[in-house]
C-alpha positions in Angstrom: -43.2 7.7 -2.2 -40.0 8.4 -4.3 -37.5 9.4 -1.7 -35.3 12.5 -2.5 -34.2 15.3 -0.3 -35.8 17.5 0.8 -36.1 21.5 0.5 -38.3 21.8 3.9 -37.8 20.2 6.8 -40.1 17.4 7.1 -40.3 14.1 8.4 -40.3 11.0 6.4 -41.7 7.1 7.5 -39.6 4.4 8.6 -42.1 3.0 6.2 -40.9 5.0 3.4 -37.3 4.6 4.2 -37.7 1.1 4.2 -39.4 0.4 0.8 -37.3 3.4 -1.1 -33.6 1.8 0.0 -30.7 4.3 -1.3 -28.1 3.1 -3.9 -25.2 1.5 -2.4 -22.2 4.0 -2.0 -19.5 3.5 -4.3 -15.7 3.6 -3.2 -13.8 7.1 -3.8 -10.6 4.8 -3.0 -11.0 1.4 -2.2 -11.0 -0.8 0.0 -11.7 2.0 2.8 -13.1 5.7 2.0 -16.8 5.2 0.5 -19.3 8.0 -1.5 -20.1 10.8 1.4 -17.2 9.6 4.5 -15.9 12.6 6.2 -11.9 12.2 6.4 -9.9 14.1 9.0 -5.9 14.2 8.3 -3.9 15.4 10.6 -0.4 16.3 11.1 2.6 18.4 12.4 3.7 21.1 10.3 5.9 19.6 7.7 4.9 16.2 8.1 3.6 16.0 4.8 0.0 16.0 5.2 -0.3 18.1 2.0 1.2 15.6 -0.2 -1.1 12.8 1.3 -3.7 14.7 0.6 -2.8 16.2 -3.0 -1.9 12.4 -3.6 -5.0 10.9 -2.7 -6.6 13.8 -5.1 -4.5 12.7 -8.1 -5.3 9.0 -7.3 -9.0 10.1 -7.6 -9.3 11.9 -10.5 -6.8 9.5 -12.8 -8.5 6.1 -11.3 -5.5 5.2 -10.2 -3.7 3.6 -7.1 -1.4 5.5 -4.5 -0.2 4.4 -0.8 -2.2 1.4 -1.4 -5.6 3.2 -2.0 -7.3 2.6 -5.8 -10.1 4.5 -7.0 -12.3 2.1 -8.8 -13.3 5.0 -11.6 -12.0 8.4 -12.0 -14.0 11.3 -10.8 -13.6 14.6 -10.5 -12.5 16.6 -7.5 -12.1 19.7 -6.0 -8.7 20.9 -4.3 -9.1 24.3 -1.9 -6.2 25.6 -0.6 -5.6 28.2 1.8 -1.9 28.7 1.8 0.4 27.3 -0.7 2.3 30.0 -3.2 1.5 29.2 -6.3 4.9 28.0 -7.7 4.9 26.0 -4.7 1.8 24.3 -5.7 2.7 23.5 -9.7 6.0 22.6 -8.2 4.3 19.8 -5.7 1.6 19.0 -8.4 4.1 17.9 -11.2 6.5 15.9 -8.5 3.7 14.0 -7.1 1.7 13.3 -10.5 4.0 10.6 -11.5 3.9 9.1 -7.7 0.8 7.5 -8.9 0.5 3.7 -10.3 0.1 5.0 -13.4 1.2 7.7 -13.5 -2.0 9.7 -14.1 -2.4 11.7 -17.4 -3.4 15.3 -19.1 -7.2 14.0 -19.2 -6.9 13.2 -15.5 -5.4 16.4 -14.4 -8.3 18.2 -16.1 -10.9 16.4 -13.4 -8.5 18.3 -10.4 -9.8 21.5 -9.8 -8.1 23.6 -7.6 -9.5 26.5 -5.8 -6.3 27.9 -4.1 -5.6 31.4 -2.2 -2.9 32.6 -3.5 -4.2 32.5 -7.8 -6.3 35.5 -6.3 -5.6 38.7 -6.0 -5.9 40.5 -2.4 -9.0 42.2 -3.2 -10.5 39.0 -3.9 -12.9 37.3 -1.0 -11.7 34.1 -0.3 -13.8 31.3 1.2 -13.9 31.5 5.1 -15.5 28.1 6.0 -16.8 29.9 9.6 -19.2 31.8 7.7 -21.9 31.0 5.9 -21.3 33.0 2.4 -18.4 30.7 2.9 -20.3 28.0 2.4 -22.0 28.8 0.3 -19.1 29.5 -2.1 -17.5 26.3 -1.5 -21.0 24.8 -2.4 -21.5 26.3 -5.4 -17.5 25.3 -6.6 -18.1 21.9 -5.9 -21.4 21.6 -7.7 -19.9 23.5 -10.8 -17.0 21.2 -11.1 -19.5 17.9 -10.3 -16.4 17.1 -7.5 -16.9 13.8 -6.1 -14.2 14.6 -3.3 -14.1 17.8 -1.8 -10.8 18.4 0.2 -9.6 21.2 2.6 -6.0 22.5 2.9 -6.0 23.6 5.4 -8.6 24.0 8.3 -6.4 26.6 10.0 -5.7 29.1 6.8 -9.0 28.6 5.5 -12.0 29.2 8.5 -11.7 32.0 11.3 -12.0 29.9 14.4 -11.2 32.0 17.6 -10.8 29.2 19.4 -10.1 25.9 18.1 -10.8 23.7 22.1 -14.4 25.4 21.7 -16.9 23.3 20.2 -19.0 26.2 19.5 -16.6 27.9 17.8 -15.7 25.1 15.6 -19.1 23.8 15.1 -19.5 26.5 11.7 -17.0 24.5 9.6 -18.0 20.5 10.9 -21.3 21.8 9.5 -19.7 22.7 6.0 -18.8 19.0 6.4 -22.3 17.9 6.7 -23.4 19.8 4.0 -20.8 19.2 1.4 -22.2 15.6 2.3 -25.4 16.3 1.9 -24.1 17.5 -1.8 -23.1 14.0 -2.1 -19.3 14.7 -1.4 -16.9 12.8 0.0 -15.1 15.6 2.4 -11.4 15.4 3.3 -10.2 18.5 5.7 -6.5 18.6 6.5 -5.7 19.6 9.5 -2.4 20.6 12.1 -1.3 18.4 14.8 -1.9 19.3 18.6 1.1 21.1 20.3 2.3 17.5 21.5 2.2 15.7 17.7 0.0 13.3 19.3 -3.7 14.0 18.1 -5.2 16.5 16.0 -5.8 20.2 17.0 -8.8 21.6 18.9 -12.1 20.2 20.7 -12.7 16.3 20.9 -15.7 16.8 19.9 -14.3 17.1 15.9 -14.5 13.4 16.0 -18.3 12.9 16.1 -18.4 14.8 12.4 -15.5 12.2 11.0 -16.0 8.6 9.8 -12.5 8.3 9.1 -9.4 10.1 11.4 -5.8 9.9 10.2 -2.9 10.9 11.6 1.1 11.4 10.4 3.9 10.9 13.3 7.1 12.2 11.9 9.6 8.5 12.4 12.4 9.9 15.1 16.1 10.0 13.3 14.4 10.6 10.1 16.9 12.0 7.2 16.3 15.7 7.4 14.1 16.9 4.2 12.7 13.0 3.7 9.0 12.5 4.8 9.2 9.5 6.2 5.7 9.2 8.9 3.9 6.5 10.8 0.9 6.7 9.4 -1.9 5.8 12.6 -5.7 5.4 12.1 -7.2 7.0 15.0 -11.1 6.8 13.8 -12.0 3.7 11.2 -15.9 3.5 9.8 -16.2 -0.4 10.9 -13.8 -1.3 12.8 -10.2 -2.0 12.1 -8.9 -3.8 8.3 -6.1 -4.5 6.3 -6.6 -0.9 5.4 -6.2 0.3 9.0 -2.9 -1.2 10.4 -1.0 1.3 11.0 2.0 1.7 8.3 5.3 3.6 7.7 5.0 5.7 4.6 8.0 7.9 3.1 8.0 10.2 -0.1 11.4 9.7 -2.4 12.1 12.6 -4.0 14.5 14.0 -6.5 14.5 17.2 -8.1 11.7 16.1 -10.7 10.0 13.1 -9.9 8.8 11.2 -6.4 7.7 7.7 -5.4 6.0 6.9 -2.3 7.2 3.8 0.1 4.8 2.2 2.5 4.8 -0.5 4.4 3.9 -2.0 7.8 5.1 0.2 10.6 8.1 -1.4 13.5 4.6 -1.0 15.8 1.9 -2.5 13.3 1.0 -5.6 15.1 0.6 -3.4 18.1 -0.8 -0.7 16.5 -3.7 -3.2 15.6 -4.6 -4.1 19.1 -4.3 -0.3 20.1 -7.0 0.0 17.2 -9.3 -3.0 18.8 -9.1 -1.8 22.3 -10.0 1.6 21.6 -13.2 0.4 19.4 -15.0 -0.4 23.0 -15.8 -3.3 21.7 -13.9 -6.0 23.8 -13.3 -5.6 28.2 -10.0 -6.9 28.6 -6.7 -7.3 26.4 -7.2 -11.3 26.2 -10.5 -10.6 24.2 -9.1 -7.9 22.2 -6.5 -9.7 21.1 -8.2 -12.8 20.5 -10.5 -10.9 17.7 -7.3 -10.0 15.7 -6.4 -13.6 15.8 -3.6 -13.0 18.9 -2.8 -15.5 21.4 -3.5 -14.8 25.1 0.6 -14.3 25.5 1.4 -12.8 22.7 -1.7 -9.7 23.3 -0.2 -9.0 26.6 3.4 -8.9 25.1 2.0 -6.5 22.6 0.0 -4.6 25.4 3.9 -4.0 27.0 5.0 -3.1 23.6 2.0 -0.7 22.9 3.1 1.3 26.6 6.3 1.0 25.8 5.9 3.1 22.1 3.4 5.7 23.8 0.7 4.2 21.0 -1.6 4.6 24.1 -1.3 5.3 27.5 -2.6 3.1 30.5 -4.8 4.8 31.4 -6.9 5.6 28.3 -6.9 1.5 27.7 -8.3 1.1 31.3 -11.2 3.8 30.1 -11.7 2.0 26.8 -11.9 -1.4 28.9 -14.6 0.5 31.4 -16.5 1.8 28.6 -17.0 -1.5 26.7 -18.3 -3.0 30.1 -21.1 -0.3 30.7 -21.9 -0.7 26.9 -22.5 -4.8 27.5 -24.2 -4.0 30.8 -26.3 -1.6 29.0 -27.7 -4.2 26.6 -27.9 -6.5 29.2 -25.3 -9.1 28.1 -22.1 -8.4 29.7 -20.8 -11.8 28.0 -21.5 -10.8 24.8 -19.1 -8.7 23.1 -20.0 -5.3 21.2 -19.8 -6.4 17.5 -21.6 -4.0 15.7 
């Protein structure tokens, strides 16, 4: 059979899966985010999680590289936002088009498609993402604009969620998620920091809908109006990459032009082997650190170091440790380690 999707539910054959292989999925920015990779961003408000987001939807659309992320080919995207004013929006959009490397063009800015609040009048019915005319609203704007990336500013101002720590109540929008994939969108949903700045907002259970979670710190004794962020990668499709170590980004601005500023973060060697333990791959910081190419003494320095910065806290690493070992035991190797 010729595999395509389908319009009832049926089954299909490992048989059939197996002989009718799908085409490779492309990179939407290389070398991490791939065709169809749900992306959660999260940050405090005024972090700057809107112009990481409105930058990686320039990047896209010109073919172009920003942060250190280069889409291979431009494509066309779609931009929903649920709160920005509308001067606020040109204003960001003409400060952070030249941020790009090139800076991207006219042509380019015609594949962006924003669908934002505040171009509507009040009597207009905006998208809720809780709901399914919602949905299907969001669909059908995606599909008309062919958008390869579909991303969501912000889950807060744009779905009615009663309660954000109920997975019930959230599970309405991760299932926009899954179907904007199914569309054969790459989904990006901005989102605000938990009440301590140190996760994102809401239910754990967010994470199972997410290949990729990203998260902004704001870097203490920053200058005030500067966005200058840790940049920490909570959930990674494949384990940790060059891509992954965490990294200290800031935004120079003046009044009509920016330039972003990355590099690797005072924490990035520790960062890394927060990033391996937590993958539950490895039982013990010595084997951790020996897959990232660290020294038995120099992984338990950094194991001080990563206490020390509150990049994780003791006792999450002894769950993550725990967890690996019941995995092993549960494939009944507990020598070999969990490289999958």
């Amino acid at each position: 059979m010729s595999f395509q999707q389908f319009d009832t539910l049926r089954t299909v054959s490992a048989a059939d899966l197996l002989s009718n292989p799908p085409v490779p999925r492309a990179m939407i920015l290389a070398p991490w985010l791939r065709e169809r990779d749900a992306v959660l961003l999260w940050a405090p408000t005024g972090a700057g999680k809107s112009q990481v987001a409105m930058s990686a939807a320039l990047a896209v659309a010109g073919g172009v590289e920003v942060l250190g992320w280069t889409a291979p080919e431009p494509r066309p995207v779609l931009y929903v936002d649920g709160e920005m004013d509308r001067g606020d929006l040109v204003e960001r959009l003409e400060l952070l088009r030249h941020a790009t490397n090139p800076p991207i063009d006219a042509q380019a800015l015609g594949r962006l498609h924003f669908l934002a609040r505040d171009c509507h009048g009040p009597d207009v019915q905006f998208p809720d993402l809780s709901t399914p005319e919602g949905h299907a609203l969001i669909l059908a704007q995606a599909k008309a604009c062919g958008a390869a990336l579909v991303i969501l500013d912000n889950l807060s101002t744009l779905a009615t969620v009663e309660d954000e720590n109920s997975a019930a109540a959230i599970k309405p929008v991760m299932d926009l998620v899954q179907k904007l994939r199914q569309q054969g969108c790459t989904p990006f949903v901005v989102h605000h920091a938990s009440k301590g700045g140190e996760n994102y907002r809401g239910t754990s259970n967010i994470a199972t809908t997410f290949a990729w979670i990203v998260g902004l710190k704001p870097t203490p004794g920053a200058p005030a109006g500067l966005m200058d962020v840790a940049m920490v990668w909570q959930k990674t499709r494949g384990g940790a990459n060059e891509a992954t170590v965490e990294k200290r980004v800031r935004l120079r601005a003046d009044a009509s032009r920016a330039a972003w500023d990355h590099g690797p973060s005072e924490h990035s060697q520790a960062a890394a082997l927060a990033q391996a333990i937590r993958s539950r791959k490895w039982i013990n910081v010595e084997e951790a650190g020996k897959a990232i190419g660290l020294q038995k003494t120099r992984a338990y320095e950094l194991k001080r170091e990563i206490l020390a910065a509150e990049l994780m806290r003791e006792v999450e690493m002894d769950r993550a440790f725990k967890e690996a070992k019941a995995l092993r035991e549960e494939i009944g190797n507990p020598n070999r380690s969990l490289d999958f």
